[in-house]
C-alpha positions in Angstrom: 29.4 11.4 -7.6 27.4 13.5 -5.2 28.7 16.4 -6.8 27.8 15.4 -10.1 24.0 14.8 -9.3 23.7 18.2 -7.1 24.9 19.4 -10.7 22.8 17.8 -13.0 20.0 19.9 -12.5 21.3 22.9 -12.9 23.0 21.8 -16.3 20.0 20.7 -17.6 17.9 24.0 -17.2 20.2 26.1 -18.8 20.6 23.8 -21.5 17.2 23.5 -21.8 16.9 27.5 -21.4 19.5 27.8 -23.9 17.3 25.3 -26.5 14.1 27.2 -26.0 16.2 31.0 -27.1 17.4 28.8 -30.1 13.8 27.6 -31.4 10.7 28.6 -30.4 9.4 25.1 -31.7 11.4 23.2 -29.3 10.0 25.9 -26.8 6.4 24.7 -27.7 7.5 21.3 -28.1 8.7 21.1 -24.3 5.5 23.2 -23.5 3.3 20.8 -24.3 5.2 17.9 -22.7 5.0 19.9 -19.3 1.5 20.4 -19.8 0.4 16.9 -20.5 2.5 15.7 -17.2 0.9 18.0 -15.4 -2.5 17.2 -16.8 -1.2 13.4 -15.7 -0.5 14.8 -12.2 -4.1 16.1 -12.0 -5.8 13.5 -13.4 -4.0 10.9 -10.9 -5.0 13.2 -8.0 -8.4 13.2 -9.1 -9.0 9.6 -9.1 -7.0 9.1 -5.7 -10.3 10.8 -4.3 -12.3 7.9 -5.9 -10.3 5.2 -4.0 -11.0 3.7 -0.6 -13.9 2.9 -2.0 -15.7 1.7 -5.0 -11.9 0.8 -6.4 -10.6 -1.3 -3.3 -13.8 -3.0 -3.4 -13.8 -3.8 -6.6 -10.4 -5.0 -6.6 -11.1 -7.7 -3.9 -13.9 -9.0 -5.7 -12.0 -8.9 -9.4 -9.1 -10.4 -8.8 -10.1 -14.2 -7.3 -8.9 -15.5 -11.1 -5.9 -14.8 -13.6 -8.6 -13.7 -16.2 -10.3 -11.3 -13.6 -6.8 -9.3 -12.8 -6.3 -8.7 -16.0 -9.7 -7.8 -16.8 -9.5 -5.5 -13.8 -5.5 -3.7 -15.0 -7.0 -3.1 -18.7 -10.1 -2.0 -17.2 -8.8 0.3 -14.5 -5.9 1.1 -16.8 -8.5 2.2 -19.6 -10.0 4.2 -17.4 -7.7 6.3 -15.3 -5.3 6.4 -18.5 -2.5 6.2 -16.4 -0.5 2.4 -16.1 1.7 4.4 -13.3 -1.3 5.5 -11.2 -2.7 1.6 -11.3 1.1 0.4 -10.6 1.3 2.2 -7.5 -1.9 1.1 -6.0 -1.3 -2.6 -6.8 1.7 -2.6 -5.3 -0.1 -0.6 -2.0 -2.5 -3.7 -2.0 -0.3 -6.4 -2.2 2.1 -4.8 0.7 -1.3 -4.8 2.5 -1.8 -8.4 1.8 -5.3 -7.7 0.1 -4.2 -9.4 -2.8 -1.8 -12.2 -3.6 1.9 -11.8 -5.9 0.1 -13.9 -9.0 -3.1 -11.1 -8.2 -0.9 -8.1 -8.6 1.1 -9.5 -11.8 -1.7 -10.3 -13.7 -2.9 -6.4 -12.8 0.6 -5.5 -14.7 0.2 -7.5 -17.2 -3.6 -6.3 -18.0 -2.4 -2.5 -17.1 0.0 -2.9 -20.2 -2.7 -3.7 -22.3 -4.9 -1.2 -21.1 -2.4 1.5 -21.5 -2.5 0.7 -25.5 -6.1 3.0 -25.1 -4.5 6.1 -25.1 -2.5 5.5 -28.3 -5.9 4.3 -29.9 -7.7 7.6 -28.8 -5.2 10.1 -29.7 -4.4 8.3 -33.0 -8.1 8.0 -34.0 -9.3 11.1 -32.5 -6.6 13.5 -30.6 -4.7 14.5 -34.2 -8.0 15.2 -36.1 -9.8 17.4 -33.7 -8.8 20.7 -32.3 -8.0 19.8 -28.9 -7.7 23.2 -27.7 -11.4 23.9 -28.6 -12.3 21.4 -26.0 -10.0 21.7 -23.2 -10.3 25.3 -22.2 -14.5 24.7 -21.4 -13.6 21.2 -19.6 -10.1 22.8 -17.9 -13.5 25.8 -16.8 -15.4 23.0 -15.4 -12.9 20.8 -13.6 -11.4 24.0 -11.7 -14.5 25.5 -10.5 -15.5 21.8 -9.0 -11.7 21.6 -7.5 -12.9 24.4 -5.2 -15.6 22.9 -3.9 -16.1 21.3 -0.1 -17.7 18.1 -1.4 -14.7 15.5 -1.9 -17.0 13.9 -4.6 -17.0 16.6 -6.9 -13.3 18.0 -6.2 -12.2 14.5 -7.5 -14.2 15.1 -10.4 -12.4 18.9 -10.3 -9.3 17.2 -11.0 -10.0 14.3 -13.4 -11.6 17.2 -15.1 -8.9 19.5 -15.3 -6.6 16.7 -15.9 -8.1 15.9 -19.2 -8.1 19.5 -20.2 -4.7 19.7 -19.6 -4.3 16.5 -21.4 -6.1 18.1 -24.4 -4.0 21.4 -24.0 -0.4 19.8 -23.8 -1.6 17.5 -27.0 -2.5 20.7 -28.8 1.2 22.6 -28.1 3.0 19.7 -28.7 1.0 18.8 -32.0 1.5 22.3 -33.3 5.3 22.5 -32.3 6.1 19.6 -34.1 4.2 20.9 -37.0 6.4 24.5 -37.1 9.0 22.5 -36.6 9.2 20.6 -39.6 9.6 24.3 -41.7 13.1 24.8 -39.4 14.2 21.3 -39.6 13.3 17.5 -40.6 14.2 15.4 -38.0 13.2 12.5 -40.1 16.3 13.3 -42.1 17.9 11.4 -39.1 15.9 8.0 -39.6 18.2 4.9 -38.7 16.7 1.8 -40.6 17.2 -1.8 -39.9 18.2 -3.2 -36.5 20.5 -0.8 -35.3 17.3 1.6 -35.7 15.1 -0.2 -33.5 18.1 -0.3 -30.8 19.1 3.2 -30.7 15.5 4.5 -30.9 14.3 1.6 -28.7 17.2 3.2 -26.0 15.6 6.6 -26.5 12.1 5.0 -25.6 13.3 3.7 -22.4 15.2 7.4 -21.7 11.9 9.7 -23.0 10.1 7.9 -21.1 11.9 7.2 -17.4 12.3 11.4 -17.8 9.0 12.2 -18.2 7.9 9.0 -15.7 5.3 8.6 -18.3 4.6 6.4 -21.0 1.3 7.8 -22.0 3.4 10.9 -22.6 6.0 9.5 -24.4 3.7 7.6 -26.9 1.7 11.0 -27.0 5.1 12.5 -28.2 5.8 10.0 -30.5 2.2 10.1 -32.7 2.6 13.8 -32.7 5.7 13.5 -34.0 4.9 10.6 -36.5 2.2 12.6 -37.6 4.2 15.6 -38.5 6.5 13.2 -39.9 9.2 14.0 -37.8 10.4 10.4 -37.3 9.8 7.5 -39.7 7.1 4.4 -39.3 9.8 2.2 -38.0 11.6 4.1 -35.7 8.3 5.2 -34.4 8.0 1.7 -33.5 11.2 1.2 -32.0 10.8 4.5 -29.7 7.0 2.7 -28.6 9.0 -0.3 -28.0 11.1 1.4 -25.4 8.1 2.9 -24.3 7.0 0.1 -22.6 10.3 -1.1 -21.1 10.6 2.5 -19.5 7.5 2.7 -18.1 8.7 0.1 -15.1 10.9 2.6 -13.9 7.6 4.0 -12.1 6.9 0.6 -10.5 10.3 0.3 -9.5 10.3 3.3 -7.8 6.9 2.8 -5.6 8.6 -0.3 -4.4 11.4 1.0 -3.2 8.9 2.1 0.1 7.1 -1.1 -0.2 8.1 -4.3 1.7 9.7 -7.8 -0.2 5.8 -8.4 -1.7 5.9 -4.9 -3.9 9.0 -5.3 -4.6 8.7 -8.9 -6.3 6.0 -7.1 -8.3 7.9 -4.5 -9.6 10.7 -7.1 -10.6 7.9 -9.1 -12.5 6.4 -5.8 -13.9 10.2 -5.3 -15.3 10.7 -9.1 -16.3 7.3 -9.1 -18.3 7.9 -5.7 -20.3 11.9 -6.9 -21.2 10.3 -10.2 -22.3 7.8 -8.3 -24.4 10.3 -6.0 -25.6 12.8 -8.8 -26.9 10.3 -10.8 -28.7 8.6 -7.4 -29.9 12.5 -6.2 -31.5 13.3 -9.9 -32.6 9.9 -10.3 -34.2 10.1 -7.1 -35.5 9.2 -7.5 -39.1 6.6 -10.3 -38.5 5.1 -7.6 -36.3 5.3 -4.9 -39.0 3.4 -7.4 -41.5 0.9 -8.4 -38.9 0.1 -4.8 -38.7 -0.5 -4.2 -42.3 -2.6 -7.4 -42.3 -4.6 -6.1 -39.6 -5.0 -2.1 -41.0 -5.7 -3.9 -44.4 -8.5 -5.7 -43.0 -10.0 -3.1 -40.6 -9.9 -0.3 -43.3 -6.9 1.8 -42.1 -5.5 3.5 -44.6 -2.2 2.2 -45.6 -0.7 5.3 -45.1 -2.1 6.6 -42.1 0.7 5.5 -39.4 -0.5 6.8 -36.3 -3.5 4.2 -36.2 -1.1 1.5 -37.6 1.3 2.6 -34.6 -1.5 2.1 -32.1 -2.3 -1.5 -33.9 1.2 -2.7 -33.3 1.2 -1.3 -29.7 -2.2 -3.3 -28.8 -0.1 -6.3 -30.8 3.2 -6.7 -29.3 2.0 -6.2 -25.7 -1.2 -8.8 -26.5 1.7 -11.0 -27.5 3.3 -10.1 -24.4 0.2 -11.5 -22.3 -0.1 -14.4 -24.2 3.2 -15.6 -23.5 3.8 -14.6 -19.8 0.1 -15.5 -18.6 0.6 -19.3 -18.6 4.0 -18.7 -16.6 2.6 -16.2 -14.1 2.8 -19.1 -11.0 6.3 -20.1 -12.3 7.5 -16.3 -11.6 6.2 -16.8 -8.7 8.1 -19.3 -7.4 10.9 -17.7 -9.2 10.6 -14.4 -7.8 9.8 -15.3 -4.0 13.1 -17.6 -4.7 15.5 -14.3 -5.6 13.4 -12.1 -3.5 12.8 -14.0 -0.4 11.3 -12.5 2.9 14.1 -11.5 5.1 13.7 -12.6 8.8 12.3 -9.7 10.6 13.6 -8.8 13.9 10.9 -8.7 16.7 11.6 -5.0 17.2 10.9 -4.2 13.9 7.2 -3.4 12.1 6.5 -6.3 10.0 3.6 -4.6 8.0 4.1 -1.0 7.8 5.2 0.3 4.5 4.8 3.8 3.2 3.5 2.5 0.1 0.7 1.5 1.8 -0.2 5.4 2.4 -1.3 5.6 -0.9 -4.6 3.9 -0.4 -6.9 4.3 2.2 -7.6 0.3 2.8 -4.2 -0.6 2.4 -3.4 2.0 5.6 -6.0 0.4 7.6 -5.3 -3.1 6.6 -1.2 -3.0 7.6 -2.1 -1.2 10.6 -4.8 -3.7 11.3 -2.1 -6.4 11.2 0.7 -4.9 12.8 -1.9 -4.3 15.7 -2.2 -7.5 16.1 1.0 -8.8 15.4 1.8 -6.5 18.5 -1.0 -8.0 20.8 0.8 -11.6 19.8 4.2 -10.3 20.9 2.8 -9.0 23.9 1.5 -12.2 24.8 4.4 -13.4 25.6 5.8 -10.1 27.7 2.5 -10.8 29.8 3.2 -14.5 30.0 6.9 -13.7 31.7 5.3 -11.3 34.0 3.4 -13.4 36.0 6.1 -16.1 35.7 5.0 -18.7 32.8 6.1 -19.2 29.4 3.6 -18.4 26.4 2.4 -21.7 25.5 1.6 -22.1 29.1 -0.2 -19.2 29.1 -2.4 -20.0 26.3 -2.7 -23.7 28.2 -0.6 -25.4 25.1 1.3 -26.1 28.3 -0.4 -27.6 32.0 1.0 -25.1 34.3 0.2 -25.9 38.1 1.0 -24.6 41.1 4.1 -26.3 41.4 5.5 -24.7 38.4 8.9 -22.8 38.5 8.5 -19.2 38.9 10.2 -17.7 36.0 11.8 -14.4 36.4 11.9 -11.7 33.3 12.9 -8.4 33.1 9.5 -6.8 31.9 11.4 -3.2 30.9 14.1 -5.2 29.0 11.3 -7.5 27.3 8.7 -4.5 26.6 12.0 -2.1 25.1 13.6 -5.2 22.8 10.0 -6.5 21.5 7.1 -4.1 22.1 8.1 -0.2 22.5 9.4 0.1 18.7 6.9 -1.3 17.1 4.3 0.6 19.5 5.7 3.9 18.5 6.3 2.9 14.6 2.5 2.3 14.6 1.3 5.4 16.6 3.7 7.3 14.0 2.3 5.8 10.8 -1.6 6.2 12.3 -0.3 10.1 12.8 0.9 10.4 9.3 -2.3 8.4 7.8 -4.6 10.5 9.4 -3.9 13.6 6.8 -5.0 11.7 4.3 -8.1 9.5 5.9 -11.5 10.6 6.4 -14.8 8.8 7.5 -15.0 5.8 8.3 -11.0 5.0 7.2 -10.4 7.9 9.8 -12.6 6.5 12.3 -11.1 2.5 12.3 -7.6 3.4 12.1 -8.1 6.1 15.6 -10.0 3.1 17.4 -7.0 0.7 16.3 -4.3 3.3 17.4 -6.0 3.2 20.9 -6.3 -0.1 21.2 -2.2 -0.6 20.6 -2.1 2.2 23.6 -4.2 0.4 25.4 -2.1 -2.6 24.8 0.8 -1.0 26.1 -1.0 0.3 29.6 -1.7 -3.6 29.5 2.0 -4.4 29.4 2.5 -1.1 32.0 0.2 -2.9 34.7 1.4 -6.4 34.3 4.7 -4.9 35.6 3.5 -4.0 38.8 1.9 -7.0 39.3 4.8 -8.9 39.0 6.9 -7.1 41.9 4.6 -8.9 44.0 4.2 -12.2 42.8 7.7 -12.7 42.8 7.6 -12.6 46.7 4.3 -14.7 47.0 4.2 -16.9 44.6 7.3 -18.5 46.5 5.8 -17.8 50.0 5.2 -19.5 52.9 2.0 -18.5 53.2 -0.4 -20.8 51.5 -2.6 -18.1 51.3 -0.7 -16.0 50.0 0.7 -18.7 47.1 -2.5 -19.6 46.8 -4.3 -16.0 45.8 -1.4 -15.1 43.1 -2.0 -18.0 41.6 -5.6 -17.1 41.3 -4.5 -14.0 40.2 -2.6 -15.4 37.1 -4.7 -17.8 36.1 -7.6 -15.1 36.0 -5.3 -13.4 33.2 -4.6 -17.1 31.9 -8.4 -17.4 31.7 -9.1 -14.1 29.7 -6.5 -14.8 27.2 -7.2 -18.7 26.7 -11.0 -17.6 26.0 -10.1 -14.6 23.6 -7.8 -17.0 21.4 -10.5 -19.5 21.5 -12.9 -15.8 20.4 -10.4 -15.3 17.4 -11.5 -18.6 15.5 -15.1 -17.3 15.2 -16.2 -15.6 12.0 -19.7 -14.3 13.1 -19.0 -10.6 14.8 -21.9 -10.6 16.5 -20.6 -14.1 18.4 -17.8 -12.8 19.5 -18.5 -9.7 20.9 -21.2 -11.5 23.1 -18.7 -13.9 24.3 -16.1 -11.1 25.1 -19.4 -9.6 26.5 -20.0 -12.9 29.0 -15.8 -13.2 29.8 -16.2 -9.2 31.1 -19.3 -10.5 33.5 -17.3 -13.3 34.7 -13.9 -11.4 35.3 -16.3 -9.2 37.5 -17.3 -12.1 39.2 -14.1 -13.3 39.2 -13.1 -10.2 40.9 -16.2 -9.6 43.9 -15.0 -13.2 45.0 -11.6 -12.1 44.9 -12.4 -9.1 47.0 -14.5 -11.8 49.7 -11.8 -13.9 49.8 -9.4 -11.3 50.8 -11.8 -9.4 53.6 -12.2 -13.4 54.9 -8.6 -13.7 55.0 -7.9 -10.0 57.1 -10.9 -10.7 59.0 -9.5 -14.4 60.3 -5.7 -12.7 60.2 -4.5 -15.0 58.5 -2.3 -12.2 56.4 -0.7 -9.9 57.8 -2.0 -5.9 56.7 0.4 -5.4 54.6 -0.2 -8.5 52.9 -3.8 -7.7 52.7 -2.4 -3.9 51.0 -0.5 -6.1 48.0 -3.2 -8.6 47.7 -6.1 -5.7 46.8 -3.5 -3.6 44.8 -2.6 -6.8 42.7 -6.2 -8.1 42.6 -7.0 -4.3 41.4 -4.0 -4.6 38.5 -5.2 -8.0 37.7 -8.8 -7.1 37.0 -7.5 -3.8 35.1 -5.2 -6.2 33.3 -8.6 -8.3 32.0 -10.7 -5.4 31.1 -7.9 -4.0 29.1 -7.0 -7.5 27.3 -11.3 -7.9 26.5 -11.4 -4.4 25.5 -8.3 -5.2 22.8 -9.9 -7.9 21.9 -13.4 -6.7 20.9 -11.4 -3.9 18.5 -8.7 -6.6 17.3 -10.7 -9.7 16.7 -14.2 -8.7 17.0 -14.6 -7.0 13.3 -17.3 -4.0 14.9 -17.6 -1.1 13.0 -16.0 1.9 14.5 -18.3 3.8 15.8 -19.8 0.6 17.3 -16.5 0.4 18.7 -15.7 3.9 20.0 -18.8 3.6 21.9 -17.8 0.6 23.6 -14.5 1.8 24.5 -13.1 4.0 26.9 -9.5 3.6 25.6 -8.1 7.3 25.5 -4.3 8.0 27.3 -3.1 11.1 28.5 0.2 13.0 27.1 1.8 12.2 30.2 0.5 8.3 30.2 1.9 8.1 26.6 5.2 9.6 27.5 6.1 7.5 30.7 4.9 4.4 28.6 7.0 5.1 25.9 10.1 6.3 27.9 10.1 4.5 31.2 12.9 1.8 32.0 
């Protein structure tokens, strides 16, 4: 089987070599196609330029309602004239969580609709303009604004040059087509009735998972309809399979995505097989529908390429009729066949490389998996200074009577914290290429927050050596100061969670502002306490050497744990927050944290 595919490739260029010293049609036939991809390529990469913007805001704000995400996919769809481009972003921003599984189908479903556009455009305009005319001035344009610095005007380079090589791949294809019908009449090779629709349907779904395009393949197929290279119906058929091969692009963003993209690509494919079953079974209702329609909006009854685009727009209507009312029943469905598998502490929960396709959608898993990691290091900290979680976050009544428990913090920080630690610094390295301004700026301050999180983790294991021995001593001095010690870290993380809850920004960071004055406090009495206690020997020196170190690691501990916090939970801005924090690690730091046992 390996063989086979390593193979394929080669096969298929010199077949296609072969073709193209047979007929020079077939040459400018396949010409055209590679020029309108590419033109699809640009085009895509032009509008990526736009996002982490305008489009991410507008899709939080749009898609609150069934009837505002579908707005938003024929919209955006209509627009960008690409289904693929608005598949893979939707499924980006539902892996992020920014919008909900009925959100992101109901995007699909309005994407399909908006998709029927392009078939409208070409069909009306595309085949009765020269095309060629046009693209080489906008192809002039959109290159010379690719070269510029400004990333405003490069995206508009591309979009540009996108739809001048749109125009130009139209053009070839439209005029190989057209000397190809002196050489040969494909028509000749019409299948009618059902076993038509099939076979051509078939070749829909095949055209169009090659070309990973289904704008191309409908381009392909009103060219060739309008050279009359393939009959009305099988025309039809071919659009048919259009639309069931187009999920193929879905299905392969999701394969980086976690369970949430890839329910959406499963509902993407359950809505266009629907669509394409009652569209085939319907078939001839369809057909008269259409003439109905063309009779009544004055298309010709002859002119096939606008009647093609009319039962496009129809069958996947239909389509949206049908499925909308069932959206929250596929669902259920869905999450039922797809459910979430039980993630393993050591594994990232929220990172997904199809969230790299969108600036937001970076910064929102990150954001998460940031402080999914602070929640799993609450615990690590809690074991360190000898208390279970709850009791840390004072679900439990610790005292000083409670049982010292004893954790291995290098076995807890390898098994629950130092994977995920170094999966997030990874994906912030990798996101960084593509981010810029502010995106750039939040997702640095989160990435040293999570180091910061781990020097947290670092200290708490040296302050544990010690209260292991004094916790449990004899000295009730000695008990009595760790204790103060703990509950001093007990304190800062109690009053943080408590921080969490509140909404206004400006709140919390003036709480985390007064917890930081009374950990200092905290910490000067400490200090007294300590200079009372040498001066009265009542500890011995050493003692007195462990006490300050651990009073020193304990107070480190707090700032760090506030200083996560106010970058976590506190919702600043970033450069707010890179003002504010002093979080930076050396190469050395970063490699004993990430390697020491």
């Amino acid at each position: 089987m390996a063989l086979l595919r390593k193979l394929l490739l080669p096969v298929i260029l010199i077949l296609l070599a072969y073709t193209f010293w047979q007929s020079a049609s077939i040459k400018q036939i396949a010409a055209g196609v590679a020029i309108f991809l590419f033109g699809m390529l640009a085009l895509e990469d032009g509008f990526q330029y736009f996002t982490g913007g305008f489009l991410e805001t507008f899709l939080r704000r749009s898609t609150n309602s069934l009837w505002k995400s579908l707005s938003f996919g024929v919209v955006t769809t209509s627009l960008m004239q690409s289904s693929s481009l608005v598949s893979v972003l939707t499924i980006s921003f539902l892996s992020a969580g920014l919008v909900d599984l009925a959100a992101g189908i109901g995007i699909i479903f309005g994407a399909n609709i908006g998709t029927t556009t392009g078939a409208w455009l070409l069909a009306a305009f595309g085949l009765k303009i020269k095309l060629s005319t046009l693209a080489m001035p906008i192809l002039t344009f959109g290159i010379i604004l690719v070269f510029q610095k400004s990333k405003s005007l490069k995206g508009l380079g591309w979009v540009l040059a996108g739809i001048g090589f749109l125009f130009l791949g139209i053009h070839n294809m439209k005029e190989g087509f057209e000397a190809f019908r002196g050489s040969l009449d494909l028509a000749a090779y019409a299948m009618p009735g059902l076993k038509g629709v099939l076979i051509f349907s078939v070749l829909g779904i095949a055209a169009t998972v090659i070309m990973q395009s289904s704008h191309a393949t409908l381009v392909l197929i009103i060219t060739a309809l309008a050279s009359q290279q393939i009959t009305y119906e099988n025309a039809l058929a071919l659009a048919i399979g259009a639309n069931v091969g187009t999920t193929v692009t879905a299905i392969i963003g999701s394969l980086s995505a976690n369970i949430a993209g890839k329910r959406l690509a499963g509902a993407h494919l359950v809505f266009n097989l629907v669509t394409a079953f009652v569209a085939i079974y319907f078939m001839p209702k369809f057909m008269i529908a259409t003439d109905w329609i063309s009779l009544n909006t004055g298309i010709a009854d002859d002119n096939y390429t606008l009647k093609l685009a009319v039962f496009h727009t129809l069958f996947n209507l239909t389509g949206v009729i049908l499925m909308a009312p069932l959206i929250r029943l596929l669902v259920i469905v869905l999450e039922k066949i797809l459910p979430n598998v039980q993630q393993r502490l050591k594994q990232p929960k929220y990172l997904n490389n199809s969230a790299l396709d969108t600036p937001q959608a970076t910064l929102e898993v990150v954001r998460k998996e940031s402080i999914r990691l602070y929640d799993l290091s609450l615990k690590v900290i809690a074991n360190a200074i000898g208390w279970r979680k709850p009791e840390l976050l004072g679900k439990a009544n610790p005292d000083d009577n409670t049982p010292f428990i004893h954790k291995d913090i290098d076995k807890a920080y390898n098994t629950r914290i130092k994977f995920i630690f170094s999966a997030i610094i990874e994906f912030v390295i990798t996101a960084r290429e593509n981010l810029t301004g502010s995106y750039a700026e939040n997702i640095q301050v989160y990435s040293k927050g999570v180091k910061e999180l781990a020097r947290t983790i670092k200290a708490t294991k040296h302050l544990q050596k010690n209260l292991l021995v004094y916790i449990v001593s004899d000295n009730k001095d000695m008990n009595q100061s760790y204790n103060k010690l703990r509950n001093m870290i007990a304190l800062v993380v109690r009053k943080i969670e408590q921080n969490r809850a509140i909404a206004d920004p400006t709140e919390a960071m003036l709480n985390l502002d007064h917890l930081l004055l009374k950990i200092e406090d905290e910490g000067k009495i400490m200090s007294q306490r300590i200079e009372a206690l040498i001066r009265d020997h009542i500890i011995t020196p050493e003692m007195a050497t462990s006490l300050m170190n651990d009073s020193e690691y304990t107070c480190h501990i707090c700032h760090h744990l506030i200083s996560i916090a106010k970058i976590f939970f506190a919702n600043k801005d970033a450069e707010a927050l890179q003002l504010e924090s002093n979080l930076t690690l050396s190469n050395a730091e970063m490699a004993q944290i990430l390697n020491e046992k």
